[in-house]
N, C-alpha and C positions, 0 to 999 in steps of 0.2 A: 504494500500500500504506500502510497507517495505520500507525503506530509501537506498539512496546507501550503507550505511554506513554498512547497516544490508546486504545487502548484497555481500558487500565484505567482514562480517565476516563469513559468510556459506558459499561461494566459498571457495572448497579444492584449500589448496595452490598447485600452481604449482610445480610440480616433476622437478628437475634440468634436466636441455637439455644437450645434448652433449659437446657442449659447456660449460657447466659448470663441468661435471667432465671428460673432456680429459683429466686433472693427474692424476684421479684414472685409465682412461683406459691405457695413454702410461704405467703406472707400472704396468701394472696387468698379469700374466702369461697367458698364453704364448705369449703374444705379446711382451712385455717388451725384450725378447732377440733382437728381431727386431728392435723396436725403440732405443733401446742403445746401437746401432749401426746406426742408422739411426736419431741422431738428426737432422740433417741437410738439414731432408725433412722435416721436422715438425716446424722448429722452423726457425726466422731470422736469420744468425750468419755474424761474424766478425772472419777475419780468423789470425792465427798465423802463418806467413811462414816460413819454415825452414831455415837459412840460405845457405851461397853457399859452406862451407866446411859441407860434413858429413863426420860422423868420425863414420866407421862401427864400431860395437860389435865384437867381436871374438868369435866365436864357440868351447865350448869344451865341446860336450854331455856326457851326465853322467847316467847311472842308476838311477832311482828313488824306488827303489825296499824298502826303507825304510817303518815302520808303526808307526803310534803316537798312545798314550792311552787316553782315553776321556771317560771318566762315566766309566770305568772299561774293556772295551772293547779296543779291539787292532782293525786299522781302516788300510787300504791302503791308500796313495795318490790318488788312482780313488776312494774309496769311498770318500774321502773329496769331488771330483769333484762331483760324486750324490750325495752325501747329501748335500749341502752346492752349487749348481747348478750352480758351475763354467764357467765360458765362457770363460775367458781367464787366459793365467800361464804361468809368467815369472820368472825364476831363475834366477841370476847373483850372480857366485863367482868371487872375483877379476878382475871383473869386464870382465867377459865372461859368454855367456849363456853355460849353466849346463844343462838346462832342460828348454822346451818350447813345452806347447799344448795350442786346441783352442777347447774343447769343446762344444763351443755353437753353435747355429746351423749357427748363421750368421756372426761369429768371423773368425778371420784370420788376418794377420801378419800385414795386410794394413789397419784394420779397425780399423776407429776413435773410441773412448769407452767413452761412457758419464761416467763421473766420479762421479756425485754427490758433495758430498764435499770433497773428495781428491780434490779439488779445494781451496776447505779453505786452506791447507796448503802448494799450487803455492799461494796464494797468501800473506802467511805469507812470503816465499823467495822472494818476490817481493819487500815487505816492508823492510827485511832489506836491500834488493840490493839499496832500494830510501834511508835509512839512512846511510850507505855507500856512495853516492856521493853525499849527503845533501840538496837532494830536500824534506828529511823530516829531522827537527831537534833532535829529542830525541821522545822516547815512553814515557817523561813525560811530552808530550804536549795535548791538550786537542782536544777533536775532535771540536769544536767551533773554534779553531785555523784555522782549513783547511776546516770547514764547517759551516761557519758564520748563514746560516739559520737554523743549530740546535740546536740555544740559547731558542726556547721554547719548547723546546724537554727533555723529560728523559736522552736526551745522554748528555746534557748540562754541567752534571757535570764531566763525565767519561773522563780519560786520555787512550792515543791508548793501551797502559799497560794493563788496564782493561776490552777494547775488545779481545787484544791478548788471554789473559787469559782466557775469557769468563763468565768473573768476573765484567759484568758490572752493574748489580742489575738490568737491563731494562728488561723486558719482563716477561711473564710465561713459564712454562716448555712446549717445544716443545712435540705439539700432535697432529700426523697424523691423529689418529682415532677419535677427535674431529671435526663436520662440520668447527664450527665456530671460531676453535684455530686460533693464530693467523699467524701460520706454512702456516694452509689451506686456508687462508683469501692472505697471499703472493704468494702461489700457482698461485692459482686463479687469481692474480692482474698480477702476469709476464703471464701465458698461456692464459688469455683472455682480455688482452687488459686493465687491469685497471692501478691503480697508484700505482706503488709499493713503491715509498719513501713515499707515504701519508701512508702507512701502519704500514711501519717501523717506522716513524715520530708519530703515536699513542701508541706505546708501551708505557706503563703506569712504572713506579719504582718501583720493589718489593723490595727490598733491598739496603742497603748502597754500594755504589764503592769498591770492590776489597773485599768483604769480605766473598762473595758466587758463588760456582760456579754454572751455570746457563747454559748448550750446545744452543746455541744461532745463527741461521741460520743472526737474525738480527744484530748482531755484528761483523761478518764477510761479511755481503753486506755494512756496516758503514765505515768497512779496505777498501772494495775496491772503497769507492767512494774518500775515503781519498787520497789513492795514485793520482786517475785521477784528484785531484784536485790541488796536489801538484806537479805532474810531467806534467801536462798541456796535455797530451795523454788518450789514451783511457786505460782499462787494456789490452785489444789484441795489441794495439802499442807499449805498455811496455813491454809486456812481449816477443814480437818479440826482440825486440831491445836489449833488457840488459839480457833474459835468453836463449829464442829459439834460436834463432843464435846462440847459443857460444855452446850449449852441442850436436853441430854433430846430430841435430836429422834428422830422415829418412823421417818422413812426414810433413806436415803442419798440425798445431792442429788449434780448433777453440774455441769461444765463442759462445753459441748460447745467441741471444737477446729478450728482451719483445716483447711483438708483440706492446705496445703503443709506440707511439713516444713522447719525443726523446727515441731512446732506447739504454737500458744500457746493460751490461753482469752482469751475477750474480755471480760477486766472491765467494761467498760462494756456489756454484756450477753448473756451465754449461759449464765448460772448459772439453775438449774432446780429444781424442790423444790417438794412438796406442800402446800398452800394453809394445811393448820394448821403445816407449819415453819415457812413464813412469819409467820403468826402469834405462830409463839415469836422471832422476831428481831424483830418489833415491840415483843414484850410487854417484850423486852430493854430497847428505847430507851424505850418508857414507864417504865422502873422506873429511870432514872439508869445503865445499862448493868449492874445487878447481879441475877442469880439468888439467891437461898435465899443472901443472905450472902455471896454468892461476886463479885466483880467484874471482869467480863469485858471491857467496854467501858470504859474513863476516863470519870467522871460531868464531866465537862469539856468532852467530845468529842463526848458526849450533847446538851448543854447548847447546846453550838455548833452544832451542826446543827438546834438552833428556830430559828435565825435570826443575821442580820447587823447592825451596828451604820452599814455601809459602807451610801450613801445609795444607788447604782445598784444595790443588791441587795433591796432594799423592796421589798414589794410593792406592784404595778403601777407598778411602775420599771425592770421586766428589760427593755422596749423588744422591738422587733419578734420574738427568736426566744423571747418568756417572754408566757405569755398574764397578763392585766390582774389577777388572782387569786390568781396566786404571788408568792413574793418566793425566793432563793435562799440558801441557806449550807450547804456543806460536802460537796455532793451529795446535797442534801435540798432541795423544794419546800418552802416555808416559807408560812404560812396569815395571820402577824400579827406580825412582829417577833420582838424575843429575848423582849418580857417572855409572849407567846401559847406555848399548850402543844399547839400542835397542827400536824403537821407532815405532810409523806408522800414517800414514796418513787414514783416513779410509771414508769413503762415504754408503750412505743407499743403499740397497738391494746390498748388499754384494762386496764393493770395498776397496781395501785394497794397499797401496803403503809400506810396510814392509822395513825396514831398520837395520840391524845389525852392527854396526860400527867395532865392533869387530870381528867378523866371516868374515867382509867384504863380507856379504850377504844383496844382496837387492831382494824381492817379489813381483811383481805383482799379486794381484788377482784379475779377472773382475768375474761380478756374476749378475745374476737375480733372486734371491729371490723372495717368491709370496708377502713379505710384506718389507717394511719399514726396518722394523726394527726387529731384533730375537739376543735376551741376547745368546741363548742355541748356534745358528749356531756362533753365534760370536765367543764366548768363542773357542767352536771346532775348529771354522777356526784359531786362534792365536795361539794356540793347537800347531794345523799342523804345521803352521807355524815355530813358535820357534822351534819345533822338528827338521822342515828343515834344519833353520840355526844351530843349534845346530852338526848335520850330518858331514855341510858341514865344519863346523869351527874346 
């Protein structure tokens, strides 16, 4: 007779149930245009209300008859949109749409757009708006400060500086294509119900504080537990309160939630919103963080997020998890250093919140990519982009 033991080692492991890879299905083409539009069938959310003045866009269409060059090849604006499987396209000069399509098949003017981590950098402007009215004291404080339970944690020793950056030595290189990374072990923990601070809470220390960069999904869920801890709200209360309200937007954005309880949002990405909201949180940080006189954002915090002074943060210095064309500061892709005005926020399978301070050009791009992540569509798409502003400035 064989033991149990013997045979639960000859029983073939179990093949993952649906349940276990719903986030490879919601990203996978051609559903992913549907679900990233539709998180909000799928997932718990906490909503963002707009507040009660909106403050229309102005319209002043333009030709887009321009072409950019990429690998040696002269490309159109509709090929960027096929190659590079656009869904949504927002121009703003001077703070007027220029240009505005909706390519994908389930986009349109009203639809919410799962952002990814163009989230990470709503919730960098979050963070300075809380250092600005001093519910946080300085980014040289320590995340143990605001999060006393993660004095046996790797983050133990990191100051919010060092998350900002993505320079906190916690974690390994973020990898999709691994089952067991620890990217797809968080997945997993927010879409099926497990613990996702016990996960983030296991991140191991590869490096000293501040002295490598690291793209770090866990570093930016660490920002955003910090703010709900320090402004007593949730991050969709916060961000109601001190940014949705004030920038005139047209719809109500959301967070979508873990499915465990208690459930959290995931700053570092499930915030969602219509391609021209988008647009007005660009046109925010093109203009020094101020509306009509009003200022929402610290023009400091603006400022810091063009860029880094710190040499591992340069572009094409981020080393193996930062492609050869960014450089990083603050939770912003950074295009040319501090003295460059052109910046962007960017998110997985192809989202893009583009900012040119100077041209006084801002970009939305929404996109369903068949994967994660693509060095080649990237590049292209920034390509385009700069060209854009470039045209228009």
């Amino acid at each position: 007779m064989t033991s149990t033991t013997e045979r639960s080692a000859a029983r073939p492991a179990r093949a993952p149930s649906w349940w276990d890879r719903q986030g490879d299905l919601i990203m996978r083409r051609p559903f992913n245009e549907w679900t990233f539009t539709h998180m909000n069938w799928l997932m718990p959310t906490e909503r963002v209300p707009r507040g009660e003045a909106h403050r229309p866009l102005r319209h002043d269409p333009q030709p887009m008859d321009l072409t950019y060059r990429f690998e040696d090849r002269d490309y159109s604006i509709e090929d960027l949109h096929r190659r590079t499987f656009t869904t949504a396209f927002v121009v703003l000069r001077q703070g007027m749409v220029v240009h505005e399509c909706y390519p994908g098949a389930f986009a349109g003017p009203r639809s919410r757009m799962q952002l990814f981590s163009v989230s990470k950098s709503v919730t960098s402007m979050l963070l300075g708006i809380a250092l600005a009215e001093g519910a946080i004291d300085s980014v040289k404080d320590r995340v143990t400060d605001y999060l006393p339970s993660f004095g046996d944690t790797a983050y133990a020793e990191n100051t919010l500086a060092d998350l900002l950056d993505m320079s906190s030595g916690v974690g390994d290189r973020e990898d999709w294509d691994v089952p067991d990374s620890g990217i797809k072990r968080f997945e997993q923990a927010v879409m099926g119900g497990g613990n996702v601070a016990q996960v983030v809470r296991a991140a191991p220390r590869t490096a000293a504080p501040g002295q490598r960069f690291n793209y770090s999904t866990f570093d930016a869920q660490v920002i955003g537990w910090i703010l709900e801890s320090a402004t007593g709200m949730s991050l969709a209360a916060y961000a109601t309160k001190r940014l949705w309200s004030a920038i005139g937007a047209e719809r109500d954005a959301f967070y979508w939630l873990t499915r465990a309880r208690p459930r959290t949002a995931i700053g570092a990405g499930s915030f969602n919103a219509t391609a021209r909201d988008v647009a007005r949180l660009g046109l925010l940080m093109a203009h020094d963080g101020a509306i009509a006189d009003r200022q929402i954002v610290p023009r400091d915090w603006v400022r810091r997020s063009r860029g880094s002074d710190q040499p591992h943060l340069a572009v094409g210095a981020l080393g193996p998890s930062g492609y050869d064309h960014y450089g990083y500061a603050n939770q912003w892709w950074t295009l040319g250093g501090m003295a460059f005005d052109a910046f962007t926020a960017v998110g997985v399978h192809g989202q893009y919140l583009f900012v040119d301070s100077s041209a006084d050009v801002v970009i939305v791009k929404c996109s369903a990519w068949p994967t994660q992540d693509d060095e080649r569509r990237d590049r292209e798409t920034i390509t385009a982009l700069r060209r854009i502003a470039d045209h228009f400035a």
